[in-house]
N, C-alpha and C positions, 0 to 999 in steps of 0.2 A: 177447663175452658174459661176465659178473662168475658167473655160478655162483647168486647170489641166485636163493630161490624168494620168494611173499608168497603163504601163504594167508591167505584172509582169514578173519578169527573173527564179525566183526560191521559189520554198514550200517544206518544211518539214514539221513535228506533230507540232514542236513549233516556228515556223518562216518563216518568209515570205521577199523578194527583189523585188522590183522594181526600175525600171526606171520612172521618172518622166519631162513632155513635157507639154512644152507651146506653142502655134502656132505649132505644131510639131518641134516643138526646143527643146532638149534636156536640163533640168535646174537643174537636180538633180536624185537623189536617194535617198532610205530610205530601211533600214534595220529593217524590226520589228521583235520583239521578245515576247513571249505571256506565259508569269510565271502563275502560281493558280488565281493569284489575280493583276498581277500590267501588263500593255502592255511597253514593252521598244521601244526606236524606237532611231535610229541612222539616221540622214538626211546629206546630204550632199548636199549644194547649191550653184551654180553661184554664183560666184561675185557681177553680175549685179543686185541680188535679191534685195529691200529693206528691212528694219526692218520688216515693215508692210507685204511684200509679204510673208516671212517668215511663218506668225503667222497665214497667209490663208490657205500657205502651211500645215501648221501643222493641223490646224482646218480642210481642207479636208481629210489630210490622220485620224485622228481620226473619222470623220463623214463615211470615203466609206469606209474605209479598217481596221479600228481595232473596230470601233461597229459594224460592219457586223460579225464580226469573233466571237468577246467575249463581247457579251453588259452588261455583268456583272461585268464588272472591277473595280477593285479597286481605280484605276489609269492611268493615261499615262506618261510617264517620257521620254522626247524628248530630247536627246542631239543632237545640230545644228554645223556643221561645214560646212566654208562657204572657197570657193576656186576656183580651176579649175581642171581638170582631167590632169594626166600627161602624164598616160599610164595605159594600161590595159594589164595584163600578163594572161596568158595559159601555160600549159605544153608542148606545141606544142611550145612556142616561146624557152624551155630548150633544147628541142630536139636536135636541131642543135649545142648548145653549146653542149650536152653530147656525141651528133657524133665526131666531132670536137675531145675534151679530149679522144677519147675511139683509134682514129686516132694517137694521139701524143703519147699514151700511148702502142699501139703495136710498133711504131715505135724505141721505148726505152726499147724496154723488157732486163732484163737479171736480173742479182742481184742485180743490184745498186754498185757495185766493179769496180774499173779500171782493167782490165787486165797489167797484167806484166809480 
């Protein structure tokens, strides 16, 4: 057993998110997608990962989460990008900027004319 947890964040009819933890350390993500015939999958990895940690990664999420789902597939087609997270947005993080603009934008009302 690889140590890999996958919880998942988010399911639709054709796709599936997780987060992916090692020692309870966060090392990634994976985005799958699940077409007629082919599973896609979007990973996104630490830095720290190696080549080899990668290819484990990849070989567990195919073995618990996209043959559990569609063990008739065609295929699995993994694109791997490998980095660090920067930031994570919400709508909740707009909010304040839209309050903000909606504040500036009472405070200027009129035509847009110079008065003379």
């Amino acid at each position: 057993m690889s140590g890999y947890e996958f919880e998942r964040e988010c399911r639709t009819a054709q796709s599936e998110s997780y987060i992916i933890e090692l020692d309870d350390e966060e090392v990634g993500r994976v985005d799958l997608h699940f077409s007629a015939s082919v599973a896609y999958a979007t990973l996104c990895v630490a830095e720290s990962l190696t080549a080899e940690d990668v290819r484990e990664v990849v070989a567990e999420i195919d073995e618990r989460l996209v043959l559990t789902t569609d063990p008739f597939r065609e295929d699995f087609v993994v694109t791997v990008w490998t980095g660090r997270e920067s930031a994570v947005y919400s709508d909740e993080d707009f909010e304040d900027e839209d309050d903000d603009k909606e504040e500036d934008d009472e405070e200027h009302e009129g035509n847009g004319r110079r008065g003379g």
